[in-house]
mmCIF file of the N, C-alpha and C atoms, coordinates in Angstrom:
data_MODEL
# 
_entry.id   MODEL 
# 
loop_
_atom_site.group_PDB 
_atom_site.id 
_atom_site.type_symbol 
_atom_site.label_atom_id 
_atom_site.label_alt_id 
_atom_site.label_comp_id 
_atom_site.label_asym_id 
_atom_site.label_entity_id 
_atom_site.label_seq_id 
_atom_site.pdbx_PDB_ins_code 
_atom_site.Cartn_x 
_atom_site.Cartn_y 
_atom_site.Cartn_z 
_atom_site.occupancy 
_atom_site.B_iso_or_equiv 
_atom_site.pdbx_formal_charge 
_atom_site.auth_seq_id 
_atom_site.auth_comp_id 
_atom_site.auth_asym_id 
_atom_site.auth_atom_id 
_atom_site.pdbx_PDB_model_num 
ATOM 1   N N  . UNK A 1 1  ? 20.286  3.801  -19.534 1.00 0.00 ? 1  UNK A N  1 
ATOM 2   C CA . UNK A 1 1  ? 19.041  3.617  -18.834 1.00 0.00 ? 1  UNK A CA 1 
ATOM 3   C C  . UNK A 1 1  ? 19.248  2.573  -17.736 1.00 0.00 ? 1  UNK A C  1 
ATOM 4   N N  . UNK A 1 2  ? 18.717  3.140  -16.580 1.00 0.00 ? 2  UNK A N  1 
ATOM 5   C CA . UNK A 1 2  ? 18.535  2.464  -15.546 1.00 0.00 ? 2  UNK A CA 1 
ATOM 6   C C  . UNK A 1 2  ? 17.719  1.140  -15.262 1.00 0.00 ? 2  UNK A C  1 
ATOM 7   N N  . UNK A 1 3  ? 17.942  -0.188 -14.578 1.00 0.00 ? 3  UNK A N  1 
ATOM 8   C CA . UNK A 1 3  ? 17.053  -1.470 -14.559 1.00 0.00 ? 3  UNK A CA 1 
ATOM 9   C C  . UNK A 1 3  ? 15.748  -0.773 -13.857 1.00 0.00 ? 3  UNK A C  1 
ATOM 10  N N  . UNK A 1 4  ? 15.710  0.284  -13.337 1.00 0.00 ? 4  UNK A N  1 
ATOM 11  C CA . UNK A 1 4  ? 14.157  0.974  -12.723 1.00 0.00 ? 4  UNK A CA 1 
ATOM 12  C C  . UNK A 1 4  ? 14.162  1.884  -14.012 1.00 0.00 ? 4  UNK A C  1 
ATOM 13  N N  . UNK A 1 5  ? 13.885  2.572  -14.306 1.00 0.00 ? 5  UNK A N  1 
ATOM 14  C CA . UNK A 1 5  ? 14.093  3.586  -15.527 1.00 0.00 ? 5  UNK A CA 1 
ATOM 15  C C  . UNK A 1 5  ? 13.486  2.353  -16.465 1.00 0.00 ? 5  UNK A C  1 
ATOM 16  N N  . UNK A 1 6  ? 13.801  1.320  -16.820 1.00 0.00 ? 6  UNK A N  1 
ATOM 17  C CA . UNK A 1 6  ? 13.105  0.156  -17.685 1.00 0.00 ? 6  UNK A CA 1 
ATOM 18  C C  . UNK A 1 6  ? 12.228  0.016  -17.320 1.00 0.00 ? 6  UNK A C  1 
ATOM 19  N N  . UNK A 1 7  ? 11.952  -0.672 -15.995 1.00 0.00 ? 7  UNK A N  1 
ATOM 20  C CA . UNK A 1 7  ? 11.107  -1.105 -15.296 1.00 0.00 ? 7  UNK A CA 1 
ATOM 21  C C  . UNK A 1 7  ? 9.874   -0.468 -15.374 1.00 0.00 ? 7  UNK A C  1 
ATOM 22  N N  . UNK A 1 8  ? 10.395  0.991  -14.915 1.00 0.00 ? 8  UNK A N  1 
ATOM 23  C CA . UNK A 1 8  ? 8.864   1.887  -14.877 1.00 0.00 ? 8  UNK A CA 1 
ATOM 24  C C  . UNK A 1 8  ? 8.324   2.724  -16.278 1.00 0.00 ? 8  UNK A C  1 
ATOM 25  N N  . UNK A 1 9  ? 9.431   2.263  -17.548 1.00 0.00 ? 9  UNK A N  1 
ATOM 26  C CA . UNK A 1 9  ? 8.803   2.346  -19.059 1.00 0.00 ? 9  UNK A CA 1 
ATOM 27  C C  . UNK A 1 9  ? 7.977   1.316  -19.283 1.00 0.00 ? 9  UNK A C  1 
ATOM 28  N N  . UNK A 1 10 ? 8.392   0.159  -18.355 1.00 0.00 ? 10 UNK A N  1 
ATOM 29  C CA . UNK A 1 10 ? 7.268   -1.223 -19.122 1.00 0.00 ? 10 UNK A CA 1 
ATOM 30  C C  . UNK A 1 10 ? 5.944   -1.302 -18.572 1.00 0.00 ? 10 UNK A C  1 
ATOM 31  N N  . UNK A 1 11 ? 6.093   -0.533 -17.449 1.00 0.00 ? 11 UNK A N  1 
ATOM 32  C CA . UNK A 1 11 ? 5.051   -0.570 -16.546 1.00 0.00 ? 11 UNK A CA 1 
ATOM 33  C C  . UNK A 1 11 ? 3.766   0.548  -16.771 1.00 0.00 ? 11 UNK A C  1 
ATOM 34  N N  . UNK A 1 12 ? 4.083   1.429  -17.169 1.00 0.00 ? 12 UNK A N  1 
ATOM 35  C CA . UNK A 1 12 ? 3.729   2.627  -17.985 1.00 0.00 ? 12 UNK A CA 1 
ATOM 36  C C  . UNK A 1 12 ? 2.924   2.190  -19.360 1.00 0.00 ? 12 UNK A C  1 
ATOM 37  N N  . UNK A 1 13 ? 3.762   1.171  -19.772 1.00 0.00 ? 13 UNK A N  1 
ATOM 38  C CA . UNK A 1 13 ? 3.337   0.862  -21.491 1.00 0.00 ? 13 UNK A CA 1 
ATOM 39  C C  . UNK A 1 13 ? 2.169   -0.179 -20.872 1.00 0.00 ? 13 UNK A C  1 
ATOM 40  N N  . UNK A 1 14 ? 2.421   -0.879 -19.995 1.00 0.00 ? 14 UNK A N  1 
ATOM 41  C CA . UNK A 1 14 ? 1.525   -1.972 -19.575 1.00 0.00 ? 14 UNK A CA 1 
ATOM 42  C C  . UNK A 1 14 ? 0.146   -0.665 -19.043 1.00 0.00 ? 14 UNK A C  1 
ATOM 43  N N  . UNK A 1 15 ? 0.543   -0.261 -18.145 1.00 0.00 ? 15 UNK A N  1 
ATOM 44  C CA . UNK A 1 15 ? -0.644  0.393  -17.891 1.00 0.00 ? 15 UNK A CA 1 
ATOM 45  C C  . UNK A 1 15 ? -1.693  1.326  -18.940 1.00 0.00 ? 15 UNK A C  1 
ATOM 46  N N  . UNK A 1 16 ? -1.078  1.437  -19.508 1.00 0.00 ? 16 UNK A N  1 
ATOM 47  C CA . UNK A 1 16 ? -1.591  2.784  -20.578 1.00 0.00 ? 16 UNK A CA 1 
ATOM 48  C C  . UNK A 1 16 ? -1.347  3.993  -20.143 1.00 0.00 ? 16 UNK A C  1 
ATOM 49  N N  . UNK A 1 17 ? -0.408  4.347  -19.306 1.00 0.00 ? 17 UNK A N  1 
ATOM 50  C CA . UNK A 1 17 ? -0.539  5.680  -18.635 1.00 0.00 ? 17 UNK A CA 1 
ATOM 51  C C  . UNK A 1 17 ? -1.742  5.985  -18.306 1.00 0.00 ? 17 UNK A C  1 
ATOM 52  N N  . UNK A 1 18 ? -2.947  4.995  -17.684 1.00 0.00 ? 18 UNK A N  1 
ATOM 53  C CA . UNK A 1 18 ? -4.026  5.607  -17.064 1.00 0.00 ? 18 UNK A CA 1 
ATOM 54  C C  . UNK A 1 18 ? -3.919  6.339  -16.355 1.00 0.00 ? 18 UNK A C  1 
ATOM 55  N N  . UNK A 1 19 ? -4.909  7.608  -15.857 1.00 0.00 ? 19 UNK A N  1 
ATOM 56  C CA . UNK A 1 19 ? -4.514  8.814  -15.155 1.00 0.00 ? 19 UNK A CA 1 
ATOM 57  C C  . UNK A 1 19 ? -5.565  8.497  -13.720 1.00 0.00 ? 19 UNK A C  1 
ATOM 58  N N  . UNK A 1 20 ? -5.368  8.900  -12.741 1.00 0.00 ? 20 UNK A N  1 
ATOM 59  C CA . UNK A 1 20 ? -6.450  8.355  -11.541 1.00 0.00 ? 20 UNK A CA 1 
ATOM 60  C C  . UNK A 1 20 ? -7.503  9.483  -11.537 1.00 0.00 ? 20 UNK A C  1 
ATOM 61  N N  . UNK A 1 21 ? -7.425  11.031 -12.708 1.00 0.00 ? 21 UNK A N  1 
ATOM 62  C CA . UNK A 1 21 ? -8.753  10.992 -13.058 1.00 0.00 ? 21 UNK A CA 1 
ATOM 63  C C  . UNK A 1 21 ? -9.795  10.134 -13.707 1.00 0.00 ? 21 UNK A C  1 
ATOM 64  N N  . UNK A 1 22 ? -8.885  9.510  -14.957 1.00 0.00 ? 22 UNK A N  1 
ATOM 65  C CA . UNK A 1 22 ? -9.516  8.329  -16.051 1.00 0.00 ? 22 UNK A CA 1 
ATOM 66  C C  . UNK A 1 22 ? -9.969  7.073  -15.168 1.00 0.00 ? 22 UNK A C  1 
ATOM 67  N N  . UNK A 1 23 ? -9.236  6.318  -13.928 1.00 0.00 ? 23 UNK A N  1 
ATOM 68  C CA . UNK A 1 23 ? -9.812  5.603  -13.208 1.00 0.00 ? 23 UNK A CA 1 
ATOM 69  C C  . UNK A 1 23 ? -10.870 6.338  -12.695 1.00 0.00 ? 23 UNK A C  1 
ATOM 70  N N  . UNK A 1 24 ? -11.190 7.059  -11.836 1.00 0.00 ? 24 UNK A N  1 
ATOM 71  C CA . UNK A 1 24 ? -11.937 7.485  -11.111 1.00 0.00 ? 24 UNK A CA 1 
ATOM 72  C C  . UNK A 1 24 ? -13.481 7.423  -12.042 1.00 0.00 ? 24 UNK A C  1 
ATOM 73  N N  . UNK A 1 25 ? -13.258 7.894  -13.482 1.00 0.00 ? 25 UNK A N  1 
ATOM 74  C CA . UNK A 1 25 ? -14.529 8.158  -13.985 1.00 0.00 ? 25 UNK A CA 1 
ATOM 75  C C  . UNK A 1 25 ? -14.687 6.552  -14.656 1.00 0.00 ? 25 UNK A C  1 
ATOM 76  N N  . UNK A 1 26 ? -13.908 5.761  -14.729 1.00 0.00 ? 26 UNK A N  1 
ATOM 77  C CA . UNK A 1 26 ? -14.088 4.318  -14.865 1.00 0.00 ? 26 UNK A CA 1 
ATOM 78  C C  . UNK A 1 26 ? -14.788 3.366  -14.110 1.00 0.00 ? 26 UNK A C  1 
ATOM 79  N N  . UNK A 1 27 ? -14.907 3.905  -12.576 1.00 0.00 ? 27 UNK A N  1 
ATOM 80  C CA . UNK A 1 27 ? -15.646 3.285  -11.549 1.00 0.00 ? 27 UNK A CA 1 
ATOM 81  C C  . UNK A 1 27 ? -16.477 2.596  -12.065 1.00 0.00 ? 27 UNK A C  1 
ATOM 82  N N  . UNK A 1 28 ? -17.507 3.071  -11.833 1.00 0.00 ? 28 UNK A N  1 
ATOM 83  C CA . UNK A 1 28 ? -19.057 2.935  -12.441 1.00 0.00 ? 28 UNK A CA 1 
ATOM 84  C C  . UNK A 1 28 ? -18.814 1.615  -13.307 1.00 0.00 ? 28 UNK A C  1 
ATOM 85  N N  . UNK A 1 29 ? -18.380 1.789  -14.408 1.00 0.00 ? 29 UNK A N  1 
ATOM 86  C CA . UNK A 1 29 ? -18.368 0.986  -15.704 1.00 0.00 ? 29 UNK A CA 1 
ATOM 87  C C  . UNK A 1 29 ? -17.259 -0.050 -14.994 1.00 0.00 ? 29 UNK A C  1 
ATOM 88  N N  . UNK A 1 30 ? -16.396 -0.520 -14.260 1.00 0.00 ? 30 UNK A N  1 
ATOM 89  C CA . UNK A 1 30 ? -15.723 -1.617 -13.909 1.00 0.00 ? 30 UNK A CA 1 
ATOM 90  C C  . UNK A 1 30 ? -16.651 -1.689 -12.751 1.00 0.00 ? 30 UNK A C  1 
ATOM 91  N N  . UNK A 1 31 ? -17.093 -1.656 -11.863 1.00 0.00 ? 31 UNK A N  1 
ATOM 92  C CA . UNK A 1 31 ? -18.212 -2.269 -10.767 1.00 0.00 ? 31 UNK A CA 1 
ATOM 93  C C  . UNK A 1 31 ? -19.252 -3.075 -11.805 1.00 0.00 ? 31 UNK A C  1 
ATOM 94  N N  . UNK A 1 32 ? -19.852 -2.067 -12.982 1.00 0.00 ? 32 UNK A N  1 
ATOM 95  C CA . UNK A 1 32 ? -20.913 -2.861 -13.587 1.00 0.00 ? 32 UNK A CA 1 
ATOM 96  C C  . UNK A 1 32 ? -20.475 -3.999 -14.791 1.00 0.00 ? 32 UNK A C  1 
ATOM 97  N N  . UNK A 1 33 ? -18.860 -4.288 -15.169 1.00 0.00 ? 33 UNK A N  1 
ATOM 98  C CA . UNK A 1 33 ? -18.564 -4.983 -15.922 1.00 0.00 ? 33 UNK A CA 1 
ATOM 99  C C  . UNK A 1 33 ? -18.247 -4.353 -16.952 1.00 0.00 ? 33 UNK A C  1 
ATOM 100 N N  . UNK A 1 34 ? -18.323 -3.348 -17.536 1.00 0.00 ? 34 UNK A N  1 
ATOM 101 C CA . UNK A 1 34 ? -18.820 -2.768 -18.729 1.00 0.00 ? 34 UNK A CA 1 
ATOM 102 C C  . UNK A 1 34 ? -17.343 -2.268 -18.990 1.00 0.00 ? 34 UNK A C  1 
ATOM 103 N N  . UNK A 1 35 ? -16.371 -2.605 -18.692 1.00 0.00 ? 35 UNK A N  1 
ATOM 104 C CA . UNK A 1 35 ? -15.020 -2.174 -19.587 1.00 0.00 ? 35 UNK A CA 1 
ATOM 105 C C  . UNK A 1 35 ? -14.647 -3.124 -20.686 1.00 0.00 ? 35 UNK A C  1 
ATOM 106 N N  . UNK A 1 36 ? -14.332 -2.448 -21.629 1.00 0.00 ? 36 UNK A N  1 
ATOM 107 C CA . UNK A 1 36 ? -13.422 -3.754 -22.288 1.00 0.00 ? 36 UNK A CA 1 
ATOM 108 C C  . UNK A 1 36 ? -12.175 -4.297 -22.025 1.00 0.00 ? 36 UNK A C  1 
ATOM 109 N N  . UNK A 1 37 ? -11.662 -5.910 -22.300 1.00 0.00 ? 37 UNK A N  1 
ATOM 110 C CA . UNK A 1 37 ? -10.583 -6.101 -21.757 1.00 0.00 ? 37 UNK A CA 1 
ATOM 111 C C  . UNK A 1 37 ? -9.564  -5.072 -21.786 1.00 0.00 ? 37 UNK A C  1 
ATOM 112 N N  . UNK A 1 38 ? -9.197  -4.712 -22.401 1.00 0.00 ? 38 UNK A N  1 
ATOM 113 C CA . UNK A 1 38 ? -7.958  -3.598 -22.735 1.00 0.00 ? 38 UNK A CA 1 
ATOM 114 C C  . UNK A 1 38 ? -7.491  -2.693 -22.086 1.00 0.00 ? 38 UNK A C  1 
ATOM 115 N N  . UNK A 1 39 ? -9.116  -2.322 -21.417 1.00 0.00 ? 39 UNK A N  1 
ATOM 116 C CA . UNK A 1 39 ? -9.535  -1.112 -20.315 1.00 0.00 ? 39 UNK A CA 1 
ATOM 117 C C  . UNK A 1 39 ? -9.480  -1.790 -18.858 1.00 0.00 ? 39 UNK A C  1 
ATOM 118 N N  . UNK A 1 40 ? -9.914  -2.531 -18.775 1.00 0.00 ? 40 UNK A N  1 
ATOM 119 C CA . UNK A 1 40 ? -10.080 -3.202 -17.657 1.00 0.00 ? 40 UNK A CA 1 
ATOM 120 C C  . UNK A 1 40 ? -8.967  -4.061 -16.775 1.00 0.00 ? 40 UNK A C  1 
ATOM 121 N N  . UNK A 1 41 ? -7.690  -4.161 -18.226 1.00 0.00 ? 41 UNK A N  1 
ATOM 122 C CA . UNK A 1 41 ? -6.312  -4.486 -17.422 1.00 0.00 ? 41 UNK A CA 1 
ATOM 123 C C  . UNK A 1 41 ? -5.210  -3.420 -17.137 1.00 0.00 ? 41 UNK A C  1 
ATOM 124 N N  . UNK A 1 42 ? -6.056  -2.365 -17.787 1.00 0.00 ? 42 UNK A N  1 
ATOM 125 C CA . UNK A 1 42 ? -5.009  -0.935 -17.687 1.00 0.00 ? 42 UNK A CA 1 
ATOM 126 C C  . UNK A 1 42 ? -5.750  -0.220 -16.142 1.00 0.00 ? 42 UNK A C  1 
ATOM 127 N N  . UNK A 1 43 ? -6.660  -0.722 -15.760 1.00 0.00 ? 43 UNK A N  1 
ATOM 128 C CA . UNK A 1 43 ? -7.444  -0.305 -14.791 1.00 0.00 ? 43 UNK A CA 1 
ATOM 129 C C  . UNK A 1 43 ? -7.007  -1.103 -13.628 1.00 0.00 ? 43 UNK A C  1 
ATOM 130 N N  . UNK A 1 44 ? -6.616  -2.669 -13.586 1.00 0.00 ? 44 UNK A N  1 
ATOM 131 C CA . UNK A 1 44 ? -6.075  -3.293 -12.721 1.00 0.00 ? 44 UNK A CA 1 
ATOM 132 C C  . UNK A 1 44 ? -4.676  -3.273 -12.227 1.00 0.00 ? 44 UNK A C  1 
ATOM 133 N N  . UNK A 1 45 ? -3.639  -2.589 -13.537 1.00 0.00 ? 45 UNK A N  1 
ATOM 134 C CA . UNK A 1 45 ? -2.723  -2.198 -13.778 1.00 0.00 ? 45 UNK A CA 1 
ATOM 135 C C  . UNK A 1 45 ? -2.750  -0.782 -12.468 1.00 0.00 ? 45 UNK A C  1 
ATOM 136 N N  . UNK A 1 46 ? -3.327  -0.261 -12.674 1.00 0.00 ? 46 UNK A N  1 
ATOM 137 C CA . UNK A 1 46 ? -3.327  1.155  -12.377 1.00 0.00 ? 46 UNK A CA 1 
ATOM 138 C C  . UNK A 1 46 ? -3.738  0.941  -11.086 1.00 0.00 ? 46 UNK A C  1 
ATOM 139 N N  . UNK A 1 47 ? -4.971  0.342  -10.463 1.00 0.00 ? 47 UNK A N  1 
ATOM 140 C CA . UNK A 1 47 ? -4.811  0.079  -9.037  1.00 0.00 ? 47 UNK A CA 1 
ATOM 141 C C  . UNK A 1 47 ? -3.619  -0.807 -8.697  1.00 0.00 ? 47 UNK A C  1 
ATOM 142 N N  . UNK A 1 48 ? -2.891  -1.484 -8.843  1.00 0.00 ? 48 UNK A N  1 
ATOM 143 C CA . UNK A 1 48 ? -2.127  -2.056 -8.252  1.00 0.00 ? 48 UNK A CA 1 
ATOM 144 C C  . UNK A 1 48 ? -0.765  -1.341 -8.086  1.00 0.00 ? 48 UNK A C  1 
ATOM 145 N N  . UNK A 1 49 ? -0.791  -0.037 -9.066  1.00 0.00 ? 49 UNK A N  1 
ATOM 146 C CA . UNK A 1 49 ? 0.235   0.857  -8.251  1.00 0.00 ? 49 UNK A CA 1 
ATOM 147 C C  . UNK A 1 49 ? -0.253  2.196  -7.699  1.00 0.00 ? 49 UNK A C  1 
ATOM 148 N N  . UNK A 1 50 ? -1.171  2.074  -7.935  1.00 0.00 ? 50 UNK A N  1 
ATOM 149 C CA . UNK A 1 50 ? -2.000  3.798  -6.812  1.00 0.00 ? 50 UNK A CA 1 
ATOM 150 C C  . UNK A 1 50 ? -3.033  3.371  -5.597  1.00 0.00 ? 50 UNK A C  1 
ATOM 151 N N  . UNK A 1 51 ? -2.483  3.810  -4.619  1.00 0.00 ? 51 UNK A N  1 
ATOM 152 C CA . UNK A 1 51 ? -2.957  3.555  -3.250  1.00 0.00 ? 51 UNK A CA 1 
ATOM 153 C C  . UNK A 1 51 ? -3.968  4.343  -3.322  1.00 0.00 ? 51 UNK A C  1 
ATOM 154 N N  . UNK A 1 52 ? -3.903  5.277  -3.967  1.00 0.00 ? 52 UNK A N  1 
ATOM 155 C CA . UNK A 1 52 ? -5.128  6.229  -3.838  1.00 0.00 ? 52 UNK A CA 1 
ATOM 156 C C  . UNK A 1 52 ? -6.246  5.670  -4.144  1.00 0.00 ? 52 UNK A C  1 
ATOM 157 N N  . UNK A 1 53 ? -6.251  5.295  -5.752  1.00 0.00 ? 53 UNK A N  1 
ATOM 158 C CA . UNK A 1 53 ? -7.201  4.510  -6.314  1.00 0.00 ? 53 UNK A CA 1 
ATOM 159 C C  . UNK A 1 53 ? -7.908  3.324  -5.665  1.00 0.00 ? 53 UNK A C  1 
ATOM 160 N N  . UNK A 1 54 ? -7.213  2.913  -5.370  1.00 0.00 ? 54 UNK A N  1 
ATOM 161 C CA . UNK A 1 54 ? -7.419  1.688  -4.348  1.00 0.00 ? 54 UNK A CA 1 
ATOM 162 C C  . UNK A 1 54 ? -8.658  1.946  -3.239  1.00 0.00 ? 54 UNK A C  1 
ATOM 163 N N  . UNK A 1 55 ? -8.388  2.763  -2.951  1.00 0.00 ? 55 UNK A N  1 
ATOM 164 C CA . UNK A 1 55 ? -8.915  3.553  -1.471  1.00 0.00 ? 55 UNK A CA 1 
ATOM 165 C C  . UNK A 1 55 ? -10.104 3.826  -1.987  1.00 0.00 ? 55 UNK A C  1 
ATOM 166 N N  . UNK A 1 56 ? -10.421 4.995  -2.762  1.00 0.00 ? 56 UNK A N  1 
ATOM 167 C CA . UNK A 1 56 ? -11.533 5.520  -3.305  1.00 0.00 ? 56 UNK A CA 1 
ATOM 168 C C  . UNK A 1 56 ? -11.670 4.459  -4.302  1.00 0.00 ? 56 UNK A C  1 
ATOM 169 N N  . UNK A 1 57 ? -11.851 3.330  -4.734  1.00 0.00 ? 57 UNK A N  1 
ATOM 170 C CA . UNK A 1 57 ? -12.343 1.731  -4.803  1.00 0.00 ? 57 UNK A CA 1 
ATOM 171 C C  . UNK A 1 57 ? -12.987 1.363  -4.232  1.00 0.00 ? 57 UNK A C  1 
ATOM 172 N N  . UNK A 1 58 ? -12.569 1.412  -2.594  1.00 0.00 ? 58 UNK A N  1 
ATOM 173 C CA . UNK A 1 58 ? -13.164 0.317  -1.744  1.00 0.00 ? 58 UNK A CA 1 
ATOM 174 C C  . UNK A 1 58 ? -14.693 1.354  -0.750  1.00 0.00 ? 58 UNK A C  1 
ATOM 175 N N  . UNK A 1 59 ? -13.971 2.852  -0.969  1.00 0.00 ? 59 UNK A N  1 
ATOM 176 C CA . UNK A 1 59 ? -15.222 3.564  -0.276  1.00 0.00 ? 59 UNK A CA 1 
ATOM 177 C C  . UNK A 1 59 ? -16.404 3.587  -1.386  1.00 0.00 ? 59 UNK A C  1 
ATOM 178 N N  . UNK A 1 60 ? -15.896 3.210  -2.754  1.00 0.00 ? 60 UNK A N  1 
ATOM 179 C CA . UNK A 1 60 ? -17.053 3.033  -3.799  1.00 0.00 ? 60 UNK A CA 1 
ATOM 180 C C  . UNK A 1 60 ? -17.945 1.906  -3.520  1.00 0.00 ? 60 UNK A C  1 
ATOM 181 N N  . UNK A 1 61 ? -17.061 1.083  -2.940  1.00 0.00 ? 61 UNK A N  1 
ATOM 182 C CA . UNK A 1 61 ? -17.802 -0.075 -2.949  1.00 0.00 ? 61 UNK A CA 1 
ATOM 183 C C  . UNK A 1 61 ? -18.816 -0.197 -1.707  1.00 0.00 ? 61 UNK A C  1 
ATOM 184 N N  . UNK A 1 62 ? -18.196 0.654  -0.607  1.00 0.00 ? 62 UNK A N  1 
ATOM 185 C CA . UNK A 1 62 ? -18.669 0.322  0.703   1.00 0.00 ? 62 UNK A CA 1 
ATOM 186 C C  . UNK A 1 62 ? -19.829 1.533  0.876   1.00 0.00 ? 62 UNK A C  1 
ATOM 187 N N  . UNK A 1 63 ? -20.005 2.314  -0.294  1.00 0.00 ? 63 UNK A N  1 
ATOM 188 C CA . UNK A 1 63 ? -20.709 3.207  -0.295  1.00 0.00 ? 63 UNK A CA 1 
ATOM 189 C C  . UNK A 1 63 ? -22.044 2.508  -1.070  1.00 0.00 ? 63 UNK A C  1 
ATOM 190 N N  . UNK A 1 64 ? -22.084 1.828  -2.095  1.00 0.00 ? 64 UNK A N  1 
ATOM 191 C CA . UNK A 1 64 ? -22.752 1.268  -2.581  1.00 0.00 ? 64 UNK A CA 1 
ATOM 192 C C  . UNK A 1 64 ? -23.625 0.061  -1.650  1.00 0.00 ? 64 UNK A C  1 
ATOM 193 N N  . UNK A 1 65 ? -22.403 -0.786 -0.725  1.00 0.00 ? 65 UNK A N  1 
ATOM 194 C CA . UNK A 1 65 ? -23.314 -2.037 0.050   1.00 0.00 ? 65 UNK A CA 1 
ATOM 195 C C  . UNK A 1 65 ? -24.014 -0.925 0.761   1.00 0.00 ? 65 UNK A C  1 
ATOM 196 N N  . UNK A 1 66 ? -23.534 -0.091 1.662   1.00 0.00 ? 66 UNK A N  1 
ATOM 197 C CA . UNK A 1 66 ? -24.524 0.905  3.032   1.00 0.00 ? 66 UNK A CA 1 
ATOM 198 C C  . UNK A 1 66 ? -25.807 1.354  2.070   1.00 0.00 ? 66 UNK A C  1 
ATOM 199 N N  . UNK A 1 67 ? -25.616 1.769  0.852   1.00 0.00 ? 67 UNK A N  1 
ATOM 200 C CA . UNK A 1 67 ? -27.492 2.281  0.288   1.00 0.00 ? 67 UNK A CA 1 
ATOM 201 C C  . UNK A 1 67 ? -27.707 1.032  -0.147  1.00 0.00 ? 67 UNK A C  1 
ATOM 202 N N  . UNK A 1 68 ? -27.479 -0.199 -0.488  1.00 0.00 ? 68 UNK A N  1 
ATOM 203 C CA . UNK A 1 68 ? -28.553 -1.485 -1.207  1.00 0.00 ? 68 UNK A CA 1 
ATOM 204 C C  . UNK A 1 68 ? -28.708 -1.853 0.864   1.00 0.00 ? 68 UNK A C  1 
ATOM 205 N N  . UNK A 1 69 ? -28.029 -1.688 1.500   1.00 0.00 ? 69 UNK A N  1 
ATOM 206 C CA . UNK A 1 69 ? -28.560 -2.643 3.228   1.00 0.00 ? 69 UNK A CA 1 
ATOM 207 C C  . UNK A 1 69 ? -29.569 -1.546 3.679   1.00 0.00 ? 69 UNK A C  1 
ATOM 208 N N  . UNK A 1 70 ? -29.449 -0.139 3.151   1.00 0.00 ? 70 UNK A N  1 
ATOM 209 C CA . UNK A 1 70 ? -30.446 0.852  3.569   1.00 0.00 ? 70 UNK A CA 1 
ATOM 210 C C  . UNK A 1 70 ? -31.580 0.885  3.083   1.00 0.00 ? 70 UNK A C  1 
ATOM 211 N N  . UNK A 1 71 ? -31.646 0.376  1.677   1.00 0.00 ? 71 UNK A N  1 
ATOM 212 C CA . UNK A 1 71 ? -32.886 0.081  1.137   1.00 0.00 ? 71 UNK A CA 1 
ATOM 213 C C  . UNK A 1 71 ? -33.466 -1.069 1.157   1.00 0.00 ? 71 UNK A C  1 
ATOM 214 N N  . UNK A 1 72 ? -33.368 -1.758 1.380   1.00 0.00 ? 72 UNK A N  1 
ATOM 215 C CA . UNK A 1 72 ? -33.287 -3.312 2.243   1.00 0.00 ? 72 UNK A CA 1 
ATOM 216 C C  . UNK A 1 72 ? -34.072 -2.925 3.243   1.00 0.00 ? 72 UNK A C  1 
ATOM 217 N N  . UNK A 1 73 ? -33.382 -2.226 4.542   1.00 0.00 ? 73 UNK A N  1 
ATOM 218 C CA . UNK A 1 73 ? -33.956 -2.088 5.903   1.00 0.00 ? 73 UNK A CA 1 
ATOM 219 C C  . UNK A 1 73 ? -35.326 -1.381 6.012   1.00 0.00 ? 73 UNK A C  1 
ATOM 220 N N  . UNK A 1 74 ? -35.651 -0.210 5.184   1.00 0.00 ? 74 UNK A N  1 
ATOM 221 C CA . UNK A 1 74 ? -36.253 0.798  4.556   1.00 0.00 ? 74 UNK A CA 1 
ATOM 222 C C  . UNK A 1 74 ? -37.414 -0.529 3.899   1.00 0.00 ? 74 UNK A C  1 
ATOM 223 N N  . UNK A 1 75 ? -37.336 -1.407 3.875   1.00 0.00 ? 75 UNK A N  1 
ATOM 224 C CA . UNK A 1 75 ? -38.331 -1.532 2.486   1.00 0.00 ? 75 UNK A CA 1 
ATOM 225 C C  . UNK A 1 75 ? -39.431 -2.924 3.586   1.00 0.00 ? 75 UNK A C  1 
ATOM 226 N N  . UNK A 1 76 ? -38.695 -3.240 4.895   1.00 0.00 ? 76 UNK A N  1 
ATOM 227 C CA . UNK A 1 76 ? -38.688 -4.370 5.513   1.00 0.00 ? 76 UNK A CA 1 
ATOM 228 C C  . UNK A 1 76 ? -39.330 -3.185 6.717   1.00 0.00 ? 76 UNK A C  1 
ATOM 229 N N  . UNK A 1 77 ? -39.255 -2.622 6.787   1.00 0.00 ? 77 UNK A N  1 
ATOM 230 C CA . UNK A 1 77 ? -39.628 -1.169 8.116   1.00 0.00 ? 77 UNK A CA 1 
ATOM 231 C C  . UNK A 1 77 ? -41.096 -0.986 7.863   1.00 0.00 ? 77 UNK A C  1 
# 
């Protein structure tokens, strides 16, 4: 076994093999707090090696500020 071949068994075991469907439906519940630790470092785990995840993260997030500033503007109108 290879020093990468290790590397990406420990990394794997660290992550839980989360899948970036299993992130994806995790959203929700890590924005609102609601993971448990266990979940929530296999989830940090998992963004920090999927760019993807990452991405569709931040449009979660930026999707969320644009409707609370829309209902805001909406409520002040």
């Amino acid at each position: 076994m290879t020093r990468d071949d290790l590397k990406n068994r420990v990394i794997d075991y660290l992550a839980g093999k989360l899948t970036c469907k299993e992130v994806t439906e995790a959203i929700t519940d890590y924005l609102e707090g609601r993971l448990s630790f266990g979940k929530w470092v296999r989830f940090q785990m998992h963004l920090g090696l999927c760019f993807a995840c990452r991405r569709y993260l931040r449009q979660m997030k930026l999707t969320i500020r644009t409707l609370v500033a829309s209902r805001q503007w909406s409520a002040t109108s």
